[in-house]
Each structure stands twice: as C-alpha cells, then as structure tokens.
VOGU-3710 file (C-alpha; in Angstrom, 3 decimals, decimal comma):
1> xxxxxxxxxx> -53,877/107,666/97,206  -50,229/106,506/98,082  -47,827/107,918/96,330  -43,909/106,655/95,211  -42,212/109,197/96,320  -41,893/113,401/97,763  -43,236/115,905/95,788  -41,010/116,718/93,303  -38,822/113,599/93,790  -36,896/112,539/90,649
11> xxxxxxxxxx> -37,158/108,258/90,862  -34,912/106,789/88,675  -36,455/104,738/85,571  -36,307/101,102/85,683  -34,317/99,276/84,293  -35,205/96,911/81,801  -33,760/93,986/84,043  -35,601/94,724/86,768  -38,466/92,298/86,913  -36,382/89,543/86,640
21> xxxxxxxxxx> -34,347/91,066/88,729  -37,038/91,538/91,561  -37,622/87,471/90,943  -33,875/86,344/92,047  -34,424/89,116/94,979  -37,580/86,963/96,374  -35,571/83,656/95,775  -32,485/84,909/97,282  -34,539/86,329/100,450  -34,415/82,947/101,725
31> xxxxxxxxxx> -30,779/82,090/101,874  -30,373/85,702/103,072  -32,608/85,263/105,951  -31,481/81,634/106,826  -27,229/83,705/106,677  -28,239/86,928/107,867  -30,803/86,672/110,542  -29,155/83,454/111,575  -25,734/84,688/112,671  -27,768/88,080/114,182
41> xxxxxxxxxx> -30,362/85,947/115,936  -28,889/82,489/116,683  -31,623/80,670/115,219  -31,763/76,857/113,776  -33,141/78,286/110,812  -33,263/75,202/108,735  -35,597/73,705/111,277  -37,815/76,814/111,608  -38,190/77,152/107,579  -38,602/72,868/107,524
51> xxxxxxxxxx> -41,666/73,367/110,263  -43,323/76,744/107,529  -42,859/74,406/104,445  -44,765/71,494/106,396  -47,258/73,902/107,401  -47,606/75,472/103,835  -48,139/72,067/102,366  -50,998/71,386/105,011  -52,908/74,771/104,001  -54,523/75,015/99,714
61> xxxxxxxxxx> -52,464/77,704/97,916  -55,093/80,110/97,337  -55,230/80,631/101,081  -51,633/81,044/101,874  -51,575/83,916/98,765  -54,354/85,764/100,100  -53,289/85,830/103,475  -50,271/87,057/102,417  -51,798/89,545/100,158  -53,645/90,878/103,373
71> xxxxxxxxxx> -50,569/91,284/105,073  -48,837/93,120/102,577  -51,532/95,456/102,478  -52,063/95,938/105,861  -48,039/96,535/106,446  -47,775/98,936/103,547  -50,801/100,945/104,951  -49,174/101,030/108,321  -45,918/102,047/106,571  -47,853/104,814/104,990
81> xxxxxxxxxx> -49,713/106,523/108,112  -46,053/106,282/109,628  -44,616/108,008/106,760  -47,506/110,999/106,363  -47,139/111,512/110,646  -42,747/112,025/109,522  -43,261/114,294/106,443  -45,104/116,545/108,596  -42,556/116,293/111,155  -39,276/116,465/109,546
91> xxxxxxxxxx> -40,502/117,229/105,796  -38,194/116,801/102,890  -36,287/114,375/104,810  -37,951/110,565/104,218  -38,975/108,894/101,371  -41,794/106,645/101,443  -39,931/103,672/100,345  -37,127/104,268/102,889  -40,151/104,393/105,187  -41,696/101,507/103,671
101> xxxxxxxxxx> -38,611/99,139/103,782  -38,237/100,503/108,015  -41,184/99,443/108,500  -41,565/96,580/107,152  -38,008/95,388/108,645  -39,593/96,424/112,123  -42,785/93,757/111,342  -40,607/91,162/110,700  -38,128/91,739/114,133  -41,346/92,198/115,977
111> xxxxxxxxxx> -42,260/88,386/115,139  -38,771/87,242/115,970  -37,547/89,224/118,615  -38,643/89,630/122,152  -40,171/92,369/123,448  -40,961/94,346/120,266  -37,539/95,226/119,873  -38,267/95,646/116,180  -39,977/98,949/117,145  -37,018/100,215/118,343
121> xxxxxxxxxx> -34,530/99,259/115,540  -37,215/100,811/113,197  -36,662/104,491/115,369  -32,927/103,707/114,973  -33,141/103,067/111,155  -34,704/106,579/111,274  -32,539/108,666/113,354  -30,387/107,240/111,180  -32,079/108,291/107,779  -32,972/112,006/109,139
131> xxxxxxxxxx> -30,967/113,737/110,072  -32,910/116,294/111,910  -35,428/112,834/114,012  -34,685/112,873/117,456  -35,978/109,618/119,650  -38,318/111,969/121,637  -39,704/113,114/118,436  -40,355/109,652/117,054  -42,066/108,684/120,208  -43,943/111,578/119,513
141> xxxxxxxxxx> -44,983/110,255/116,385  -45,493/107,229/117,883  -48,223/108,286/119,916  -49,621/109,959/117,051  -49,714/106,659/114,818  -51,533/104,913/117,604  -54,196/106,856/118,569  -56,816/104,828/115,985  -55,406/101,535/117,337  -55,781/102,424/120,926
151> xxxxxxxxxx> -59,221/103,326/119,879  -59,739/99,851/118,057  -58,441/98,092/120,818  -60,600/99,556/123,445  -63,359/98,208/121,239  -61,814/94,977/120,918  -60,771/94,362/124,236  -64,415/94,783/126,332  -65,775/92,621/122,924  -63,606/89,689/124,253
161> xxxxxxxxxx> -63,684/90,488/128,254  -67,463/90,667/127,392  -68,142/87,705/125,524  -64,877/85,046/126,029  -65,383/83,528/129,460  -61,658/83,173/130,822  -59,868/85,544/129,280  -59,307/87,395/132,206  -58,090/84,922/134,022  -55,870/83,114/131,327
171> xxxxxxxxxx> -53,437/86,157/131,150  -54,085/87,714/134,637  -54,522/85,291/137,311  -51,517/86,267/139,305  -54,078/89,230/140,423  -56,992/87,311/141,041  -54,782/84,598/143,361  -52,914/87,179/145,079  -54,703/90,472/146,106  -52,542/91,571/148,491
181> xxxxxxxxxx> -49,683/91,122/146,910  -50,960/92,985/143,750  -51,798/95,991/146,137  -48,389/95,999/147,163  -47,122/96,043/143,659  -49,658/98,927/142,544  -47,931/100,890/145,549  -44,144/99,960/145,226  -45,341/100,994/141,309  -46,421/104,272/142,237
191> xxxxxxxxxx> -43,415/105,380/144,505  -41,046/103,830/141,769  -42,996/106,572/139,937  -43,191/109,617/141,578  -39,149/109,546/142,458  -38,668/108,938/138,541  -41,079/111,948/137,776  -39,178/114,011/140,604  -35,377/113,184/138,960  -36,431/113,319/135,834
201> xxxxxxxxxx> -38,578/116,087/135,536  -36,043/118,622/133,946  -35,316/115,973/131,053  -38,900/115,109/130,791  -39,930/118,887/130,078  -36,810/118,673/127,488  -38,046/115,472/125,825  -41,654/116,905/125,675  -40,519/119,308/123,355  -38,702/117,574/121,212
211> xxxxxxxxxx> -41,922/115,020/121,091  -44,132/116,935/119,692  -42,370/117,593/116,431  -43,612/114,255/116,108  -47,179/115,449/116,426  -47,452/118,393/113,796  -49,421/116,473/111,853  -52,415/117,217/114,377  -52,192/120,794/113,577  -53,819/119,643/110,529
221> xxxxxxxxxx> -56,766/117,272/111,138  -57,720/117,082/107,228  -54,393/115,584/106,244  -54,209/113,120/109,857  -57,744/112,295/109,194  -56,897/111,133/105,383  -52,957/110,388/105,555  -53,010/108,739/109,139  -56,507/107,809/110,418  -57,928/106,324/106,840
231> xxxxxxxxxx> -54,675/103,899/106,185  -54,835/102,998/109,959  -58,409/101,903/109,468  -57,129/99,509/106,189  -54,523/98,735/107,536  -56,857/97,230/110,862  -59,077/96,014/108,268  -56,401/94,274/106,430  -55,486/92,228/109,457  -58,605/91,243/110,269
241> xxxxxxxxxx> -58,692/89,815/106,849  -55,706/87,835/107,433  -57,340/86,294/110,678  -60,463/85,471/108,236  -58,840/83,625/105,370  -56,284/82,098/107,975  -59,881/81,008/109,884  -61,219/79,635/106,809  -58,004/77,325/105,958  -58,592/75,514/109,032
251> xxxxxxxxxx> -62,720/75,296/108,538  -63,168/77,499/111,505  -66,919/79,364/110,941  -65,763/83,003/110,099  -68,073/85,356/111,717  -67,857/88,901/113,656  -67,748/87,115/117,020  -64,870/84,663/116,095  -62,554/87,418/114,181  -63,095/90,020/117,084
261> xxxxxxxxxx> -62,405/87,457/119,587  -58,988/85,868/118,155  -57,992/90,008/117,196  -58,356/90,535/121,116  -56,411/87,051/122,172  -53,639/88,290/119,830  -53,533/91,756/121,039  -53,851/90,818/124,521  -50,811/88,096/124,210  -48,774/90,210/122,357
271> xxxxxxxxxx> -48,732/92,874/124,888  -48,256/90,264/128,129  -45,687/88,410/126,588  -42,460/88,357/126,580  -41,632/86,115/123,986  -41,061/86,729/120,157  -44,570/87,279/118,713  -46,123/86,191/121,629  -45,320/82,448/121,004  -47,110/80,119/123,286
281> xxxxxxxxxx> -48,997/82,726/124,864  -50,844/83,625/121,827  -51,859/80,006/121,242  -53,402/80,069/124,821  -55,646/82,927/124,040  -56,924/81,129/120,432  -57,863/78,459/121,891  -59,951/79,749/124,386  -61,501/82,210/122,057  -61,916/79,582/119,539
291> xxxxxxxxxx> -63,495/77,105/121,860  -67,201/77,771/121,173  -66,704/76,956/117,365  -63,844/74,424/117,284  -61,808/72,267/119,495  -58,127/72,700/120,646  -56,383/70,840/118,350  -57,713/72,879/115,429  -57,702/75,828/117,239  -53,939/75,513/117,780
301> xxxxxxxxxx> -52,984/74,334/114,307  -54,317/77,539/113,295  -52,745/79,422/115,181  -49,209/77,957/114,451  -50,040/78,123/110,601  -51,066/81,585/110,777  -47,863/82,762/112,799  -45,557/80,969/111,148  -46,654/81,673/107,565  -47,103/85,336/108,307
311> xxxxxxxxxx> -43,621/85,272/110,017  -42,029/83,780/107,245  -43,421/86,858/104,419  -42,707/89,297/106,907  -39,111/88,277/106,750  -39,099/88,001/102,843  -40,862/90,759/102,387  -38,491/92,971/104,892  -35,623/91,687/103,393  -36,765/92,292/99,435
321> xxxxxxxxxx> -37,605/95,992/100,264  -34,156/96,471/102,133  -32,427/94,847/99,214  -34,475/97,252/96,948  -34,128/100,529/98,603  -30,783/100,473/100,173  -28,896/97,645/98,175  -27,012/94,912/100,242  -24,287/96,133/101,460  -25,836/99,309/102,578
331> xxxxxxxxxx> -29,555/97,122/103,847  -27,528/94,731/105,644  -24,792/97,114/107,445  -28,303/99,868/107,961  -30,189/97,005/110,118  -27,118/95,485/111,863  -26,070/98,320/113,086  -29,750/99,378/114,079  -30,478/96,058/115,385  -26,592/97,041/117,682
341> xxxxxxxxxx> -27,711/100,032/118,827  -31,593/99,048/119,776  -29,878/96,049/122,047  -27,937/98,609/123,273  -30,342/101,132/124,466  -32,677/98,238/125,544  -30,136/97,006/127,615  -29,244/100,684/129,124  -33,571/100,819/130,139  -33,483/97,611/131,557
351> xxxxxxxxxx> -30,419/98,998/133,943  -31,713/102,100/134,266  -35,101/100,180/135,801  -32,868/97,969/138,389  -31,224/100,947/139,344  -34,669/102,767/140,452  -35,949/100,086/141,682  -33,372/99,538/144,161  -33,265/103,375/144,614  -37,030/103,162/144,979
361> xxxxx> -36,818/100,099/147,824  -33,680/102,143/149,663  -35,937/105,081/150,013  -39,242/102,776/151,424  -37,376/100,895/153,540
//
C-alpha cells in the first residue's frame, strides 16, 4: 500500500481551493513547458505541441486517457520502489512526494534529452534534497532498483532475438559487416579498461563504500521483496499496458507475441540510441517487430502517436508535481539548476573518456 508521506509526517490539510487549484496547475503546465523547457532545451515547441494535438485528434479519447492512466501508474510505481530503496538508505530524509515529483521530472527529461540525462538530473535533485545522498550511494541504489528490470529484460530480449527475424541485425550490423574491426574494438575496450581499473582503483574501493548505503534495503528481503520488487513488477506491467491500448488505437492485434516484441524494440532502441527517447531508432525496431501483423505505415504511426502522446503527459505530469511539491519558484530554480549541474558532470565523463582513451592509445602504441 503506498503511502503519502514518512511515518509520523504531519501533511498539511488542504485547502479548500485546492481542486480548482490543481485544474489551473494542469492548464498552466502547458505554457510552462512551451517557456520553461523551451529556453532550457531550445525547442520549437509550438511545432512539437501542433504535431501531439494532430496526433491526439487522430486517436478516440478513451484511448489517449487510458494510456495515460497506464503511464501514471506505472511512473508512480517506479517512483515508489525508488523511494522504499532511499528510506532505507538515508531514512528520515525523503518524502515520497519529493521522490515522486524527481522522478517523474527524470521520465519526462529522459524523453527529451539525449542520453538519459534525465537520470542524472533526478540523482542531482536528490543530493540536493538529502543531505546525507552521496552519487556513489545513489548509484548504489540504482543498481538496487534495477535488478527486476534487468531480470525482465533478459526475458524480453531472447523473446524478440528468438522470434523477430532482423533484430539483430537492425541495431548491430556494424558487427556482423566488420569482424575484425569489432575484435579490435573488444581489445582497445579491454586495455581502456584495465588502465582505468589500475588508476582508479583507490577511488573505486572509496566509491564502493559509499554505494552500498544505497543497497541496505537488501539486508531486508521482506521489505525489497514488497516495497521494491512488487511495484517494479506493476510498474512493468503498467507499461506493457500502455503498449496494449496504444496497439489497439491503431487496430494492431494485441497479443503476447506483439506486446513482448515492441517492449524489446523499445528497450533495445532506447539503450543504442543516442537520441532523445530513442527517436527514429525506436520506430525502426516497431516496424520490424510489427511486421507480421501490420504494415509499415501503421506500424510507424503508432509508434509516433505513442511517443509523442506519452511525451507530452510526462512533461505535464512532471511539471504539475514540481509545481505541487516545491512551488514555482523553488520547482523551477530545483530542476534548472539540476538540469546545470547534470550537463556539467556529463560533460566532465565525456572528457574524462577522451582523456583515457588517448592515454589508453599512447600506452598501445
């Protein structure tokens, strides 16, 4: 059972304005997201919202609201296995609807951001919020949080390599084409490695500890089991859901076979792309694992509606729970400032890599 709230919180009463009140927040979200994200993003958001209301008018209503009913449940179930793994870890010092609104901010940068950089504005938002949450300690967490998805997505991924003809080679040709040259990568990858490990290794042991404070909630499989594992599961069934009613919009046939195989194309693109969301990639994959049951046009449209209506809630949604837990002066400056710092550390990795690299092909050659 989620619960608003620590133990022994004391949440304010609402107001009595505050269901109208939660009605101008929804209606605002949009001009907030076309000012905000905007000027943080550089998006022609007028022509991105133009392109979701011509999709939403394509799609009947009753499809668009329980897609979106899907997604809130499956965020807000994420949102809560994060938030069990962090009161174990740093208790007394999160509440579930600062978690909630973190979260849900990090869903909606994910779809618009390359890279999942959302993830890492989310940890910043955090280290931010606790005081005592180290990075090392959140990827700690991380780890923790993923264990049923890595599980899931074992399943998912020999369901597609095992059934989708071309999968394979639609995201990893460059293997198949060049051999040798993939050998030579494996190795240059391994020395790149070991000289990492071998600098490193002092911080690494440091790091360790600090990760698994992130992990305490291990030391107590009953509460992982019902507070991590059991909202993982609804939130994976949640999303399959989505893919389902999203499937059924466009006529698709909804069975086992067609969800499993368009879960795998998604996961599979969103990991091998670079691009936010896994735009154009994860259009490839649909239509190939949608080609027994439909043809590419459809396939496609589908795909677009889906990630573009889902987009589009994940930003409201985001927004509306920032608005309602931090207020908008304090939401807005919170996720600036995280969304600062995350370009900022993703920037200092993406040195850091050039700079072993080049160490790396000094020392071979």
């Amino acid at each position: 059972m989620v619960t608003v709230g620590d133990a022994g919180e004391q949440e304010p009463a609402a107001p009595a304005t505050a269901h109208p009140l939660q009605r101008i927040l929804f209606i605002v979200a949009f001009t907030i997201a076309a000012g905000g994200l905007a000027s943080l993003l550089g998006w022609d958001i007028r022509g991105w919202f133009e392109q979701v209301w011509d999709t939403l008018r394509t799609i009947a209503v009753g499809y668009i609201v329980a897609g979106v009913v899907a997604l809130t449940v499956q965020t807000a179930a994420t949102a809560y296995a994060w938030y069990a793994i962090l009161r174990y870890a740093y208790p007394g010092e999160l509440r579930w609807r600062q978690m909630l609104a973190a979260y849900a901010a990090c869903v909606a940068l994910n779809n618009v951001l390359p890279a999942n950089l959302g993830t890492i504005v989310m940890f910043v938002m955090l280290t931010t919020l606790m005081p005592s949450a180290t990075f090392a300690g959140l990827l700690g967490g991380f780890a923790v949080e993923k264990i049923f998805f890595t599980v899931a997505g074992i399943f998912v991924y020999l369901y597609l390599f095992l059934s989708v003809g071309g999968s394979f080679g639609i995201s990893f040709s460059f293997i198949t084409e060049n051999p040798a040259a993939t050998v030579a990568l494996l190795i240059g990858g391994a020395v790149v490695l070991f000289l990492t490990v071998r600098s490193f290794w002092p911080r690494v042991l440091r790091w360790w500890g600090q990760a698994k404070e992130g992990g305490q909630i291990l030391a107590h499989p009953g509460a992982y089991l019902s507070r991590v594992f059991v909202p993982s599961f609804v939130a994976w069934v949640a999303n399959l859901f989505v893919i389902a009613i999203f499937l059924a919009a466009y006529a698709i046939p909804v069975t086992f076979h067609t969800v499993m195989t368009v879960v795998g194309g998604n996961s599979i693109a969103n990991t091998v792309a670079v691009t936010p969301g896994g735009v154009g990639v994860q259009q490839t994959f649909n239509v190939a694992s949608l080609n027994h049951v439909t043809d590419s046009q459809t396939a496609t449209a589908y795909s677009v509606a889906q990630q573009l209506i889902t987009t589009a809630w994940s930003i409201i949604f985001a927004i509306a729970l920032m608005i309602w837990v931090f207020g908008w002066g304090e939401g807005r400056a919170l996720l600036e400032q995280s969304y600062d710092e995350a370009k900022r550390r993703a920037a200092e990795e993406k040195a850091a890599r050039g700079a072993k690299k080049t160490a790396a092909e000094a020392a071979s050659g």
